[in-house]
C-alpha positions in Angstrom: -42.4 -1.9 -22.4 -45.3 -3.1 -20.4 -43.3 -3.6 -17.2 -41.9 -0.1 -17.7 -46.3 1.0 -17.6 -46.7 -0.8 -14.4 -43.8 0.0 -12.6 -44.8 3.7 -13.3 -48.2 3.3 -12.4 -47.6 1.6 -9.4 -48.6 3.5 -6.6 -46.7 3.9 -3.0 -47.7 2.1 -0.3 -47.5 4.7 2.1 -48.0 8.3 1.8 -45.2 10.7 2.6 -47.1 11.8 5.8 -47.5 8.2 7.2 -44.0 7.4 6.2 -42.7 10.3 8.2 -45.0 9.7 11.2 -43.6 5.8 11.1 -39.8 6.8 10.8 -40.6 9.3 14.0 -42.2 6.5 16.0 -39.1 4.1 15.3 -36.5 7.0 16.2 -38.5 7.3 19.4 -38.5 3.4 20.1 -34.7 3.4 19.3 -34.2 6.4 21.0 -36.2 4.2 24.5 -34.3 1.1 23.8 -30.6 3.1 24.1 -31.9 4.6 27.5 -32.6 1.1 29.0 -29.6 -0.4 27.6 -27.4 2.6 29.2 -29.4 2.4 32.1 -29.1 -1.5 32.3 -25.2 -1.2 32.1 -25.1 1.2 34.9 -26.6 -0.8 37.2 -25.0 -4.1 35.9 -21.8 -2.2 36.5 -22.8 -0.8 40.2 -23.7 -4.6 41.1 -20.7 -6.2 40.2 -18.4 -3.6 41.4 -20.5 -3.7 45.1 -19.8 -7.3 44.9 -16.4 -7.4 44.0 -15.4 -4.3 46.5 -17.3 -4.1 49.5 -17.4 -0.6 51.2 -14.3 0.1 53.0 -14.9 0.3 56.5 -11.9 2.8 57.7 -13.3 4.3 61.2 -12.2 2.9 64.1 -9.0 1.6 62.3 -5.4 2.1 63.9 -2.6 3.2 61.5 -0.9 -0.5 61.4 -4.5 -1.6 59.9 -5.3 1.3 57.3 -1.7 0.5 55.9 -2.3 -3.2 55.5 -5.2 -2.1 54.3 -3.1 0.1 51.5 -0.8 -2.9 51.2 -3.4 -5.3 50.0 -5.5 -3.1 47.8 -2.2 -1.9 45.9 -1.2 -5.5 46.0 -5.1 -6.1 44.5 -4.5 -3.2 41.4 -1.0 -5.2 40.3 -3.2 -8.2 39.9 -6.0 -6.4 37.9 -3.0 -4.2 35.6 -1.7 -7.9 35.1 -5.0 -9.2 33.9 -6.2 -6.3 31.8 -2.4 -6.3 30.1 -2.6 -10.1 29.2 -6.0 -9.6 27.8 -5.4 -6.5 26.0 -2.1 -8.2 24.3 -4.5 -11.7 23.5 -6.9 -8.8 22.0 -4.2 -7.4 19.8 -3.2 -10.8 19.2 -6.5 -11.7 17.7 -6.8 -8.4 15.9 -3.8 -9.0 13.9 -4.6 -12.0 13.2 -8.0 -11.2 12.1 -6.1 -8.8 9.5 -4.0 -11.8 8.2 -6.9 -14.0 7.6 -9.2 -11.1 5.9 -5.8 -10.1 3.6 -5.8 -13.6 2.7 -9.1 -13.6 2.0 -8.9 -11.1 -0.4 -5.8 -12.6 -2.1 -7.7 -15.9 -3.0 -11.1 -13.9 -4.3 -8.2 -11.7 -6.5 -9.8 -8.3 -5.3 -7.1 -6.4 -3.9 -7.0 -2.5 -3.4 -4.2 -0.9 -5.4 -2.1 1.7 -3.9 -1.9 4.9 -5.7 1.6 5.1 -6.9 3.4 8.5 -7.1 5.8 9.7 -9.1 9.5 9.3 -8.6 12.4 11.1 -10.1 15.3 8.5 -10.1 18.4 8.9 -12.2 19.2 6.5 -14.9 22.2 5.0 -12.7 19.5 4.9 -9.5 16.9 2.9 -11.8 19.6 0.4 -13.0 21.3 0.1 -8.8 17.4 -1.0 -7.8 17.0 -3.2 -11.0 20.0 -4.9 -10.8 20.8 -5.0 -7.4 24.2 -5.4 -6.3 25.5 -6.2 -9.6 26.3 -3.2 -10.1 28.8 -1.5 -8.7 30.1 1.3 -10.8 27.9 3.7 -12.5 27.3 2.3 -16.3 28.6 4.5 -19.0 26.1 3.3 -22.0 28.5 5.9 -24.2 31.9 3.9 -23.5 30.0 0.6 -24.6 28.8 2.3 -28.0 30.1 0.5 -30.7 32.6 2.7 -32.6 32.4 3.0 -36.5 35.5 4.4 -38.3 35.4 6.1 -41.5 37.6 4.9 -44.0 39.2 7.8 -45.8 39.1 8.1 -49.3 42.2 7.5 -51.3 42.9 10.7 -53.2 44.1 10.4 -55.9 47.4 12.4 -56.8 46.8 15.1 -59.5 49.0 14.2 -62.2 49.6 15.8 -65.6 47.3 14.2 -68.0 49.3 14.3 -70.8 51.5 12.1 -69.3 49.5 9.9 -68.4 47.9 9.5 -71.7 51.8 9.2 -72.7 52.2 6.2 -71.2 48.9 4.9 -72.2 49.7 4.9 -75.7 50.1 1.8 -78.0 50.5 -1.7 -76.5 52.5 -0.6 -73.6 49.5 1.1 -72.1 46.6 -1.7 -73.3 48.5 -4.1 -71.3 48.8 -2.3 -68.3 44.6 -2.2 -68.7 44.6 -5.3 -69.2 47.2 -6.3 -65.7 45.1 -3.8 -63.9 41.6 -5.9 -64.4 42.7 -8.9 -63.3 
């Protein structure tokens, strides 16, 4: 609670004036600094390209000389297209492997960027060909592997006349046939 007091009545260092007239004096300074560094390059670049290619000197030459001449500054831009492909594939080179390292990198700290998956439709047989591979061959009828259960019909039984049947029930005759029937 008291460190919540100070921080509140803690005043700024800098008033918003003299913070605005500071950020406008770096942006200027910045602003300098980019001119001589453009300005720096230029002239970096005009000195090593005077160096590297003194003026051509074509007056007074006779047609033989101004096509040797050709000859050996084509013969000079193969050499350069040579060196500026080797080093562009060694950049590429590097780049990729800078990739590889940096995805391994954030393998072993275990803070890896999820893709956002999107939805699929797939058929049942589709899901069980990419599951399973080459396994499977024919499309799986999950009906035909059902297991079948068969209903037993009940044994009707034949509508006789009673009387007869309490006929032959009668006396010891039809106790005994009780009796053969429990066993």
């Amino acid at each position: 609670m008291n460190t919540l007091c100070s921080l509140s009545q803690r005043k700024q260092k800098y008033s918003a004036t003299r913070r605005l007239q500071l950020k406008t004096k770096l942006l200027k300074t910045a602003a300098a600094m980019l001119d001589k560094d453009k300005q720096e390059k230029k002239q970096e670049r005009e000195a090593t390209l005077s160096e590297r290619l003194p003026p051509l000197q074509l007056s007074g030459l006779s047609i033989q000389d101004l096509q040797a001449l050709c000859k050996d500054l084509h013969h000079k831009i193969d050499v350069v297209d040579e060196e500026r492909y080797d080093i562009e594939v060694k950049v590429n080179k590097n780049n990729t492997e800078i990739e590889n390292l940096s995805q391994k990198i954030f393998e072993l700290k275990g803070k890896m960027k999820r893709p956002a998956l999107k939805r699929v439709k797939i058929s049942a047989d589709a899901m069980l060909g990419a599951l399973l591979g080459a396994r499977v061959k024919e499309s799986v009828d999950f009906k035909a592997n059902l297991k079948t259960v068969k209903k037993e019909e009940e044994k009707k039984e034949e509508v006789t006349d009673w009387r007869k049947n309490v006929e032959a029930m009668s006396g010891m005759e039809g106790r005994k046939k009780l009796f053969d029937a429990g066993q």
